[in-house]
Every structure is written in structure tokens, then in C-alpha cells.
Residue frames as qw, qx, qy, qz and C-alpha x, y, z in Angstrom:
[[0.700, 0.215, -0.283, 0.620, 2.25, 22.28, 18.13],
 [0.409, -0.813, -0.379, 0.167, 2.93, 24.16, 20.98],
 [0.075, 0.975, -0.202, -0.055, 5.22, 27.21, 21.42],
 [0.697, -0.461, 0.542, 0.092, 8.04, 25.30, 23.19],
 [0.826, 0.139, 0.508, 0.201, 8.09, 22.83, 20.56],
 [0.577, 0.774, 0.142, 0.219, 7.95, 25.40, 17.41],
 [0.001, 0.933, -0.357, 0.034, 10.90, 27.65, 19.21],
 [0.792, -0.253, 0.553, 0.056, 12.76, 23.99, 19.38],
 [0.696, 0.671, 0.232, 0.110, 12.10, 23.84, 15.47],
 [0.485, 0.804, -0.172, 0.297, 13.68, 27.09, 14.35],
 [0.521, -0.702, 0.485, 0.036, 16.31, 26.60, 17.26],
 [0.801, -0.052, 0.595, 0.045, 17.46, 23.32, 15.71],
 [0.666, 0.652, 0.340, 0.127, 16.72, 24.29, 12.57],
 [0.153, 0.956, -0.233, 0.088, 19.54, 27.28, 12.90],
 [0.704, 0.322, -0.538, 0.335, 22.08, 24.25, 13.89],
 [0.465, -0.498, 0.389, -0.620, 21.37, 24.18, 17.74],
 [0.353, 0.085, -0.930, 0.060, 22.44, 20.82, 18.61],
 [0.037, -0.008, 0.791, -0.611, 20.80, 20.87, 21.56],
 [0.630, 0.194, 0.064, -0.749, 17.19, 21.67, 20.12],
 [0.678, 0.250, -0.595, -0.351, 17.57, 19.26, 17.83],
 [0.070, 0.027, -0.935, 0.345, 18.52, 16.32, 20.85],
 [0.326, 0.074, 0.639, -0.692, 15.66, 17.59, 22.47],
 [0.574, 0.215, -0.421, -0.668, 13.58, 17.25, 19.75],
 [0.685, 0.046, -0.727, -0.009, 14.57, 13.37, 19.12],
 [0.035, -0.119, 0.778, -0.616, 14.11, 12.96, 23.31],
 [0.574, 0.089, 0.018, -0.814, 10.59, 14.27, 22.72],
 [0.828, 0.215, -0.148, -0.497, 9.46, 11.70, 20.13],
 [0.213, 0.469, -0.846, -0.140, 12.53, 9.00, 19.99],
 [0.262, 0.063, 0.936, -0.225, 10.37, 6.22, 22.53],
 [0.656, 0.477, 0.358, -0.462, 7.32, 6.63, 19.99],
 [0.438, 0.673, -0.548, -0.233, 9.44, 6.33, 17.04],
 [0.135, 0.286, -0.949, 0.002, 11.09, 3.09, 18.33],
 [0.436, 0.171, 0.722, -0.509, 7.94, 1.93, 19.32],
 [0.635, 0.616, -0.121, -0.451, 5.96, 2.53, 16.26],
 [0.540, 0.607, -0.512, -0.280, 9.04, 0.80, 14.23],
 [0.232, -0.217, 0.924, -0.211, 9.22, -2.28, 16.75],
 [0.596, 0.243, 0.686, -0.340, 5.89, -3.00, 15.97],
 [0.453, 0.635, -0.447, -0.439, 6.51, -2.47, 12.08],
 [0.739, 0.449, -0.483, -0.135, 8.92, -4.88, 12.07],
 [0.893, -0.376, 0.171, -0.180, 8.93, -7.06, 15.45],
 [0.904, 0.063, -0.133, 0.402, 12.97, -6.56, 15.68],
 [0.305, -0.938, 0.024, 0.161, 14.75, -4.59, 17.92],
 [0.594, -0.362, 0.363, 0.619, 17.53, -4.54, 15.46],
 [0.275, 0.480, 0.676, 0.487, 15.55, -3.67, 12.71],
 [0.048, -0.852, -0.420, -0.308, 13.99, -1.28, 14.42],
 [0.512, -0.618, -0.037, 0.595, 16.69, 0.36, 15.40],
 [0.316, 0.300, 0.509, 0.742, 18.16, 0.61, 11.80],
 [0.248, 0.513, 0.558, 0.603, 15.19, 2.38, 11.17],
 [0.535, -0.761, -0.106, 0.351, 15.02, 4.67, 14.48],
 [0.452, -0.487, 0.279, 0.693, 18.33, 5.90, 13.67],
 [0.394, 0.195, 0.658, 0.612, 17.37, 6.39, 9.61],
 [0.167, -0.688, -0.668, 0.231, 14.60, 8.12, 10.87],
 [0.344, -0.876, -0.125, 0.314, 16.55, 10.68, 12.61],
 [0.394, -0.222, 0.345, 0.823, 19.45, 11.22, 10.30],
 [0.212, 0.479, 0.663, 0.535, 16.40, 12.04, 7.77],
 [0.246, -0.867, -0.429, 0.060, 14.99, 14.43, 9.92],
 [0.288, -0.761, 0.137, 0.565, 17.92, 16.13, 10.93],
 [0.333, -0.011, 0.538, 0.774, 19.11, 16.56, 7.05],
 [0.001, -0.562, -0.529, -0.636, 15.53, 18.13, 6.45],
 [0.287, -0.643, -0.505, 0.499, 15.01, 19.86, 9.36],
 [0.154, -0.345, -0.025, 0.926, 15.51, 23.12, 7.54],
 [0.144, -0.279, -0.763, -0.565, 13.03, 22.01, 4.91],
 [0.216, -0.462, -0.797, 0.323, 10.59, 21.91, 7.45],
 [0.180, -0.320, -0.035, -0.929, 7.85, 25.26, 7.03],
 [0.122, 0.045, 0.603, -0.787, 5.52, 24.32, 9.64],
 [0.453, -0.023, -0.265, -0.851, 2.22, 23.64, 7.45],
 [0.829, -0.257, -0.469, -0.164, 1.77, 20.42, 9.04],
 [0.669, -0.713, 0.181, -0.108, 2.28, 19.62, 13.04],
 [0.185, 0.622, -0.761, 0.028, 6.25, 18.80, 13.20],
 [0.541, -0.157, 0.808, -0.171, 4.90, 15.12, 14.58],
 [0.710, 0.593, 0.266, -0.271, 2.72, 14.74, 11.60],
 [0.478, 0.824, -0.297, -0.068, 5.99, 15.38, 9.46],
 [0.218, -0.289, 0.923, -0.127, 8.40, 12.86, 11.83],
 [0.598, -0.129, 0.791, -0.024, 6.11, 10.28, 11.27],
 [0.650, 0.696, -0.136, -0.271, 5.49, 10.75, 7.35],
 [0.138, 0.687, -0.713, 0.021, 9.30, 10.11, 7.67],
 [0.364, -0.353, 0.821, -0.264, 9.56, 7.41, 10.19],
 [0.796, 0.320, 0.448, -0.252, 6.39, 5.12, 7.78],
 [0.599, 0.714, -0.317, -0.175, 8.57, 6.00, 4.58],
 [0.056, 0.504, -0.845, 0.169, 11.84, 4.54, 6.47],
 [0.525, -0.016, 0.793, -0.310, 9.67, 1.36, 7.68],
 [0.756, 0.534, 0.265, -0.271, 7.80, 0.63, 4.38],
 [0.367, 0.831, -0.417, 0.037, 11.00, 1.61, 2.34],
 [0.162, -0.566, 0.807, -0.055, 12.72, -0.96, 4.98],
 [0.713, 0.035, 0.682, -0.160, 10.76, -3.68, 5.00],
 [0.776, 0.589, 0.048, -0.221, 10.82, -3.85, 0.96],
 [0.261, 0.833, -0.479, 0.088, 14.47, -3.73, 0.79],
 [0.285, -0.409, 0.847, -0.182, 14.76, -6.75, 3.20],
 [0.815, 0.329, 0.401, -0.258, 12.37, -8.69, 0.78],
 [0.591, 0.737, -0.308, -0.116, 14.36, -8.31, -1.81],
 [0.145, 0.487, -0.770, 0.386, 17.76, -9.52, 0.40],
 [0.813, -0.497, -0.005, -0.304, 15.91, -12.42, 2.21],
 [0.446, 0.547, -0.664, 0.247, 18.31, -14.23, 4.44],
 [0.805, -0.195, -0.548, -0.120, 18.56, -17.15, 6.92],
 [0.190, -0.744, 0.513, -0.383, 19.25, -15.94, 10.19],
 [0.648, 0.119, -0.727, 0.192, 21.32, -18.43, 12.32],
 [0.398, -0.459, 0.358, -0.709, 19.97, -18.98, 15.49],
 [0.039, 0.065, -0.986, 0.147, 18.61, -21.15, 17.77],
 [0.374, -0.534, -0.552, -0.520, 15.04, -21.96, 18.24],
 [0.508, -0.407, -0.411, 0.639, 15.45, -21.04, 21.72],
 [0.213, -0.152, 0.065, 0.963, 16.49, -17.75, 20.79],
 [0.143, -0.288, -0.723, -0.612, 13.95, -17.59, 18.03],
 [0.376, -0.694, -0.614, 0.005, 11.18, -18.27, 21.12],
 [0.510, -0.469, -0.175, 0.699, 12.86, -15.63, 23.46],
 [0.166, -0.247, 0.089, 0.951, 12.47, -12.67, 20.63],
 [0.237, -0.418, -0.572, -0.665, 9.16, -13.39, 19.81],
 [0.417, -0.772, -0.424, 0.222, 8.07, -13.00, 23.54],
 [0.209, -0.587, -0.136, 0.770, 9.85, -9.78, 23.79],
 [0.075, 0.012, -0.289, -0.954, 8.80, -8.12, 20.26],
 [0.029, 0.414, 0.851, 0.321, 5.54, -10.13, 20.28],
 [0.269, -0.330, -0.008, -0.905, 1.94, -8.41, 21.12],
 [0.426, -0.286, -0.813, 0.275, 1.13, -10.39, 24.05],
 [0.519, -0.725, -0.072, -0.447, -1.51, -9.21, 26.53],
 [0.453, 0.178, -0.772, 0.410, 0.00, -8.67, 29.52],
 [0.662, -0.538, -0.325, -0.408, -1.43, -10.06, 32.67],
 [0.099, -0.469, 0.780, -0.403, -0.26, -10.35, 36.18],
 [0.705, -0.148, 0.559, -0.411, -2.84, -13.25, 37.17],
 [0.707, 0.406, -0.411, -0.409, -2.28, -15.42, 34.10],
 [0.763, -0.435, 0.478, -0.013, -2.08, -18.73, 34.65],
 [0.297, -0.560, 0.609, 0.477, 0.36, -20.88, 32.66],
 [0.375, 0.390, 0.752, 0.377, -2.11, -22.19, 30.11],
 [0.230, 0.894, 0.374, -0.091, -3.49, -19.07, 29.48],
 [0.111, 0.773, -0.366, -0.506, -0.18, -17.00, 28.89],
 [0.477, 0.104, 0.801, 0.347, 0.45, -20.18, 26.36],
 [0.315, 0.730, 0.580, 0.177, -2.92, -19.46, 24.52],
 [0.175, -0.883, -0.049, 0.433, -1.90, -15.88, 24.78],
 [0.244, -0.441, 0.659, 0.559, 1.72, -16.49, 23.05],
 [0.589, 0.382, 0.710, 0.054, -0.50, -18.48, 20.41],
 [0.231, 0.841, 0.409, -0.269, -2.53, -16.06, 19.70],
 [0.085, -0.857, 0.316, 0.398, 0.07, -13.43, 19.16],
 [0.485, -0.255, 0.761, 0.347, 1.89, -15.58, 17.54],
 [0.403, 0.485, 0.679, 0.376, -0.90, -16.35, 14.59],
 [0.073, 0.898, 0.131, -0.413, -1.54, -11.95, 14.69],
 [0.473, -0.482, 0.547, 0.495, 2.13, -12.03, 13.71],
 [0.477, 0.048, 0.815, 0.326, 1.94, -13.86, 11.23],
 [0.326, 0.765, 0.525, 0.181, -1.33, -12.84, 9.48],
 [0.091, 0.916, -0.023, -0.390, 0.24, -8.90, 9.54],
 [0.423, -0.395, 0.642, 0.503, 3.29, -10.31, 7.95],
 [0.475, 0.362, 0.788, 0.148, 0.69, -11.00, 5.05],
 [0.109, 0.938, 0.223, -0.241, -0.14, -7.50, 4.70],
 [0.530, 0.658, 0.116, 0.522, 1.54, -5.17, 2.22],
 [0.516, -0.260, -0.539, 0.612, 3.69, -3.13, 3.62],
 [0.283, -0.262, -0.013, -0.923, 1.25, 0.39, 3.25],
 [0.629, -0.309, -0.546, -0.459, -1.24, -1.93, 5.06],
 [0.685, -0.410, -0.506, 0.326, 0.56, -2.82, 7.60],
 [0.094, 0.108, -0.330, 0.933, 1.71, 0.65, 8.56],
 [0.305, -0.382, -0.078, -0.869, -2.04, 1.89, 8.16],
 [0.647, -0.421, -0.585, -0.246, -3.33, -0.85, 10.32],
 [0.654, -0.193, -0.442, 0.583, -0.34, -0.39, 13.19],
 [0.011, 0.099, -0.081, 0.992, -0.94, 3.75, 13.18],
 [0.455, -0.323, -0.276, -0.782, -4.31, 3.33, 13.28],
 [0.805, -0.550, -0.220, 0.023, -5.27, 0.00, 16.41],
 [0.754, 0.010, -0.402, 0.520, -2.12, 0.35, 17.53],
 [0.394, 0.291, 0.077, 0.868, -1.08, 4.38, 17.41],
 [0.042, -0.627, -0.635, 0.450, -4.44, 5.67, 17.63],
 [0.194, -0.222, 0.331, 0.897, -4.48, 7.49, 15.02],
 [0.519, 0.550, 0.427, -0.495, -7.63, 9.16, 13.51],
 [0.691, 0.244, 0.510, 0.451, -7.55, 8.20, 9.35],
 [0.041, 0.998, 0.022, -0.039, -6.89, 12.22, 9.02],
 [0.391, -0.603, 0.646, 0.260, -3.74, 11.89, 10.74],
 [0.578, -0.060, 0.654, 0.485, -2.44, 8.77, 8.87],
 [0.667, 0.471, 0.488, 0.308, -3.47, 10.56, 5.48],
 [0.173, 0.983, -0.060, -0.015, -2.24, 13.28, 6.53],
 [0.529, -0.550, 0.619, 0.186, 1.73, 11.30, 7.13],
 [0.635, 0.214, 0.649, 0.360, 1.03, 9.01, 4.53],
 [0.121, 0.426, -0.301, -0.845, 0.22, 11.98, 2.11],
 [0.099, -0.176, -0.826, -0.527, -2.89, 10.49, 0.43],
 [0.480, -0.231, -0.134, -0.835, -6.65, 11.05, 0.82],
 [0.360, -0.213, 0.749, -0.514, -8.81, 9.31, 3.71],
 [0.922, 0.141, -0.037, -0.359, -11.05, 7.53, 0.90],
 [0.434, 0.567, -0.669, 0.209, -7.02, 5.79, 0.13],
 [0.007, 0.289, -0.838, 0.462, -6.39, 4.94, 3.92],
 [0.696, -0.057, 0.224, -0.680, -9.88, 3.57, 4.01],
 [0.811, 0.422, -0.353, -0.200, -9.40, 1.27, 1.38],
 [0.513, 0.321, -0.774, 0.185, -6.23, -0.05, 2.51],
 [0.215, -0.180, 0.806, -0.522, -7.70, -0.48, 6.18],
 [0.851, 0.158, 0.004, -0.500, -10.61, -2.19, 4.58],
 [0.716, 0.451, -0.528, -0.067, -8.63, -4.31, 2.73],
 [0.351, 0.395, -0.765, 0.367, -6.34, -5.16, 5.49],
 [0.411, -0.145, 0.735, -0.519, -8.93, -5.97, 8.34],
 [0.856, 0.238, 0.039, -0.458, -10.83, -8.01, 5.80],
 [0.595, 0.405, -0.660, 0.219, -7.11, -10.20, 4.89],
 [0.055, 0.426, -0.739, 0.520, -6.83, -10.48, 7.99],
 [0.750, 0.018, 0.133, -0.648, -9.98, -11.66, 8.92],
 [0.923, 0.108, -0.190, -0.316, -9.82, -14.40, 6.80],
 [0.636, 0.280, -0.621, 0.361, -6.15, -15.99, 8.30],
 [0.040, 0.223, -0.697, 0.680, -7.45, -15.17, 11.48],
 [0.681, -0.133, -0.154, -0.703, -10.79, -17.01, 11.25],
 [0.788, -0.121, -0.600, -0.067, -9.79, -20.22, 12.36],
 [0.273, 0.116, -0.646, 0.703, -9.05, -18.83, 15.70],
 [0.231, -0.174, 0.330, -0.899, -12.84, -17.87, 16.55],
 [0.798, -0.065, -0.323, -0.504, -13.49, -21.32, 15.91],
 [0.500, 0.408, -0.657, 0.390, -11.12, -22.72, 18.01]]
């Protein structure tokens, strides 16, 4: 954490709107990023963006510095994504759309490679692809899918995520074991294909 950042803290932390903006300026496009790819809905992942940040700014004073102040935003920001995504299992519901539509927000949340030279069978196979990823994370629990999305996605080293997730790196092994080994198998008929 750098000076800047820590005199931001106790700025913020003394009710300094402004620190506190900056703060959320800092991190807000990793935060919505992080929780788009949670839950591949940019309404959803607003919700949880904004849930994020009201959580932060109600504990900001809580906050003693023993862990990097990113390391403590995203501890937050995986509780508010794991904590959502159970809560909308519970409430499933039938959204009313078209299938249009339906196509149209899975090309903008999907995880398409993007290519300028692609030709038009190949962004197909592309959309496919993505398309069956999708799917097979959706299978994942939802501590699995965070640790898999912080870790290929994030870049995170399994330090970091056990140090957010608040559990031990034999833990985040386990579940990234588990989860690239589920996955595997619902994504095996695609390297026979």
C-alpha cells in the first residue's frame, strides 16, 4: 500500500468524502469487473458493485491496516458475490425476454476471445466455446467459482485469495483442485470435438 493510498484511508476514514470517492475511483473498474465475471450480468453486477461499496464505506473505520486495503475490498466484494449468487438461488425466477436479447447479453458479458481477423465461423466457434465455459462455471459452487475467477482470471497468487477469502492456501487449493477437475469433466467433450 503506498503512502498516497494509506493517507486516503485515514482521510476517508475521518469522514472525508472526497478520500473516500477517490478511493472507490481507484478500485471501482476492478470491482465491476471482478463481479461481471462472477455473475455474467451487468445488472447483477452492479447490485453487487454498489453493495460492495456501501460495505466498505460503513467499515471503513474498522479498517487497521494489517492487511493491504485491496486485500480487504476484495474479501468484501467475494463475500457480496458468493452471498449474492446464493440468495438468487434461493429466489429463482423467469426472466422475460427475448431470445434475441438473451443472444445480445451473452456476447457482451460472455468470455469471448477477442480478435480483429476472425472470420465469421471462427467468432461462431468462439461464441460456442464461451458459451459451454459459461455454463460449466455455473456448475461450480459458488467459493469455487470465485477461487477459480480471482485466480485465471484476476491473477491472483493462492496467498492473495486466502488471504481475501480468509482461509489457508491448503483450503484454496482444494477448492481450485476440485473446480478445474469439475470442470474438466463438462468441458471434455470439447477437446474431442
Amino acid at each position: 500500500m503506498t503512502e498516497q493510498e494509506k493517507e486516503l484511508i485515514i482521510r476517508a476514514q475521518n469522514g472525508n468524502i472526497a478520500a473516500f470517492e477517490q478511493l472507490i475511483y481507484n478500485y471501482d473498474k476492478k470491482v465491476l469487473a471482478l463481479a461481471l465475471k462472477y455473475v455474467k450480468n451487468e445488472d447483477d453486477a452492479r447490485d453487487i458493485y454498489q453493495d460492495a461499496f456501501i460495505r466498505v464505506f460503513r467499515g471503513l473505520k474498522k479498517f487497521q491496516f494489517k492487511s493491504e486495503f485491496s486485500t480487504w475490498l476484495y474479501r468484501i466484494v467475494t463475500n457480496v458475490c458468493i452471498t449474492y449468487k446464493s440468495r438468487i438461488k434461493k429466489r429463482e425466477f423467469v426472466a422475460i425476454t427475448t431470445d434475441e436479447e438473451q443472444e445480445e447479453e451473452g456476447m457482451k458479458t460472455g468470455f469471448d476471445i477477442p480478435d480483429g481477423n476472425a472470420t465469421p465461423e471462427r467468432v461462431v466457434t468462439n461464441s460456442e466455446i464461451s458459451e459451454h465455459i459459461n455454463n460449466a462455471l455455473e456448475l461450480l459452487s459458488p467459493r469455487q467459482k470465485m477461487i477459480f475467477i480471482l485466480k485465471h482470471y484476476e491473477g491472483y497468487k493462492l496467498r492473495e485469495i486466502a488471504e481475501i477469502l480468509k482461509c489457508g492456501e491448503g483450503t484454496i487449493k482444494k477448492y481450485l483442485f476440485d473446480a478445474v477437475r469439475k470442470l474438466r469433466s463438462e468441458l471434455e467433450e470439447l477437446y474431442y470435438a
